[in-house]
N, C-alpha and C positions, 0 to 999 in steps of 0.2 A: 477622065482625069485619074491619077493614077492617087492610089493611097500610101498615107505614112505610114510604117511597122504600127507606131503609134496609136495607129487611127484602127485598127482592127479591134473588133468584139469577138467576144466569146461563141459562136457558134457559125460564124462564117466559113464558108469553104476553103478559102486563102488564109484561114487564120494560122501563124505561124506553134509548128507544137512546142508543148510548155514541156518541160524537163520534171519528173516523177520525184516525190521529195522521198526522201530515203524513212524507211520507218525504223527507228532504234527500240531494239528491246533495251525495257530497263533493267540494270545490275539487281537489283534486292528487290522485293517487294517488303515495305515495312510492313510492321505488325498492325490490324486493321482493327481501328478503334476509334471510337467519334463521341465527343459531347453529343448531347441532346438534350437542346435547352428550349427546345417549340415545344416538349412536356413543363419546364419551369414546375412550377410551386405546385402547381395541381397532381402532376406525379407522384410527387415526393409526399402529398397529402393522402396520396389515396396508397401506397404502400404502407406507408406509418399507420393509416387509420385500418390495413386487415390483420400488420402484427401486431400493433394492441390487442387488436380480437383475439390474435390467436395466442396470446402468451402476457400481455401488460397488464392485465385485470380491469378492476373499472375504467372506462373512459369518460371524459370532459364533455360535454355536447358541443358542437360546433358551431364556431362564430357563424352571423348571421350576413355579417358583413370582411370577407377572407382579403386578407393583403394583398396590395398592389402586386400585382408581376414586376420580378427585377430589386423588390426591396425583401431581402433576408430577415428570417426570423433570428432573434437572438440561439445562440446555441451553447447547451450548458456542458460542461465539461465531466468528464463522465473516467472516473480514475481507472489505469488500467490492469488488468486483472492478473496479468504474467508479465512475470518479474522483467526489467531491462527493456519492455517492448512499448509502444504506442500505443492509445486507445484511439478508436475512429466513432462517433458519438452519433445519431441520427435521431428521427425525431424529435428534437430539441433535448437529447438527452434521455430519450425513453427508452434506448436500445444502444447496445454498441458491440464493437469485435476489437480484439487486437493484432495491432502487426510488428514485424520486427521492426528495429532501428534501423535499417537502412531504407525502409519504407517513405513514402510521402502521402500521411493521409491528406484526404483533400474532400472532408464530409457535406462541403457545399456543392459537390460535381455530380452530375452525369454521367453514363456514358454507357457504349451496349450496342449492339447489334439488331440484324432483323429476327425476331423471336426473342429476345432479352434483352431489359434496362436494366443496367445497376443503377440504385443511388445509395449513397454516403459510400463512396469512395475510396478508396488508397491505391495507389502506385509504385511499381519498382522501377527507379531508372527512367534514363531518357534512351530514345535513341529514334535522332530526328524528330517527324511527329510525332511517332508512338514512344511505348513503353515497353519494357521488357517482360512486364507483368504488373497483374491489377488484381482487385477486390472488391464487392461491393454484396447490395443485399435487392433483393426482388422478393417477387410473390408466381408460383405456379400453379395453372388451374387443376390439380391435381388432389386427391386425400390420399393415396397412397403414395408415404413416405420414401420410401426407396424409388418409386417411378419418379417421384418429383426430383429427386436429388439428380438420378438419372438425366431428366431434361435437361436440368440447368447445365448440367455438367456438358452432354453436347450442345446443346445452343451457344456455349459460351465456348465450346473447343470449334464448333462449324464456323461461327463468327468469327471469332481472330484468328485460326488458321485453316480451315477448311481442311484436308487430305482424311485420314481414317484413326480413327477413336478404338478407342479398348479400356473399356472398365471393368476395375476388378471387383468382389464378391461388397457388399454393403456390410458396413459395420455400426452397429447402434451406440449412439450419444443420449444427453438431456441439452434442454436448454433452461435455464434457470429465470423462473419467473420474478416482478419486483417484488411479491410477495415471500418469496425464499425460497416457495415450491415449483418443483421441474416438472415439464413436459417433453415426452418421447422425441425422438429425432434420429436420423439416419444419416449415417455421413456414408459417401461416394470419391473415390478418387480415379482420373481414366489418365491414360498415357496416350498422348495424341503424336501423332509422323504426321507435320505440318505439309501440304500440298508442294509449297512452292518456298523453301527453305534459302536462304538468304543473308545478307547484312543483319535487317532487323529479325528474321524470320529464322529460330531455332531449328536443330533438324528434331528434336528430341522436346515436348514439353506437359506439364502436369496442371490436368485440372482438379482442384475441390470441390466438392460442396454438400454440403447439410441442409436436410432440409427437415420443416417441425410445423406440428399441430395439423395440418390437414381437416381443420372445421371448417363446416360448410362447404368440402370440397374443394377449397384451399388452403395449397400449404407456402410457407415463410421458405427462404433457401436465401445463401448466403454460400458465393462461390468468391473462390481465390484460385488464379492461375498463373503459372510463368513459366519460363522456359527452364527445360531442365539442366540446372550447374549453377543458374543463376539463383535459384532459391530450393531450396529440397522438398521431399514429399512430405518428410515430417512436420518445417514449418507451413506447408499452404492447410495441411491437415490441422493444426495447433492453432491454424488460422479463422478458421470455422467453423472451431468448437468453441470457440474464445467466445461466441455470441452469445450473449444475456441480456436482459430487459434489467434497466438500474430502476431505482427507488429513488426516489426524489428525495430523499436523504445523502444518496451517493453521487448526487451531481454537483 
């Protein structure tokens, strides 16, 4: 009895052959960046809790019983320090950086790559699902200053565009405790030639980052990057120097 076309399976010897689907490359590769909210509340506890260490002065003893996941802690507002721009506030106000006006802080986000999480946030621009550039603040397991600022600065340039890094000479910062008094810091800036340059994907762009205190073998950093034309090396630099611990007076 003969068979319908229909009636044929997958590895029969009559089976008639299937037609090879075409593989399209795609036009752009956007700029590669991702919430990451499977860390939630606990991330963001446990970086707030090594910068207090490293710069907030006394700390509060830890509840006993920590907030549900998914319900935000109150966040205090936290005035910003250069003139005309934005403050992005973290820890409930225990810490902040500024960014320019066309910025979008967003100090309840995530986001980061394999090797680094930012949290407390800001953003330049859409384009599609990414962004054109971003800001945020972490912890590296490093005590020297300049190697930590280093890391963050490629982690956060291999993450969002992969291709070849170039950093230039480290230049020394403070960062301003709530007490008034400053600790050491290093700021780093690298010029990165993205892999695979694109719609979202600049050919040309600059990373920052500052990094301070290095107790215990860890240091506090605080990276800002974006494509270059789309913000300058001045502002991502102004951007991460902007970091200070407020007073609970100033929130």
């Amino acid at each position: 009895m003969s068979r319908r076309s229909e009636d044929v399976t997958p590895g029969d010897e009559d089976a008639a052959p299937r037609a090879r689907p075409k593989r399209i490359r795609p036009r752009a590769k956007p700029l590669k960046w991702r919430r990451a909210p499977w860390f939630g509340l606990a991330l963001v506890a446990l970086v707030a809790g090594v910068l207090n260490a490293l710069g907030a002065g006394k700390q509060h003893p830890a509840s006993s019983s920590p907030p549900p996941v998914g319900t935000p802690s109150p966040r205090a507002a936290v005035p910003a320090a250069a003139a005309g721009w934005q403050s992005v506030a973290g820890g409930d106000g225990s810490y902040a950086y500024d960014v320019p006006p066309n910025w979008q802080p967003a100090p309840g986000t995530q986001h980061g790559w394999a090797g680094i999480r930012l949290v407390s946030s800001a953003f330049l621009g859409d384009c599609g699902q990414a962004h054109r550039g971003g800001a945020g603040v972490a912890t590296e397991p490093l005590a020297d200053l300049d190697a930590a600022a280093r890391k963050a600065a490629t982690d956060v340039a291999t993450g969002a565009y992969g291709g070849s890094l170039q950093a230039g000479p480290g230049s020394d910062a403070q960062v301003r405790r709530a007490d008034g008094t400053a600790v050491a810091a290093r700021v780093v800036v690298a010029e990165v030639t993205p892999a695979e340059p694109g719609e979202c994907v600049p050919r040309h762009a600059l990373v920052a980052a500052l990094a301070f205190g290095g107790n215990s073998g860890t240091s506090g950093v605080v990276v800002a990057y974006a494509s270059d034309g789309s913000s300058t090396r001045e502002d991502l630099e102004r951007i991460v120097r902007s970091y200070r611990f407020a007073a609970p007076t100033n929130r």
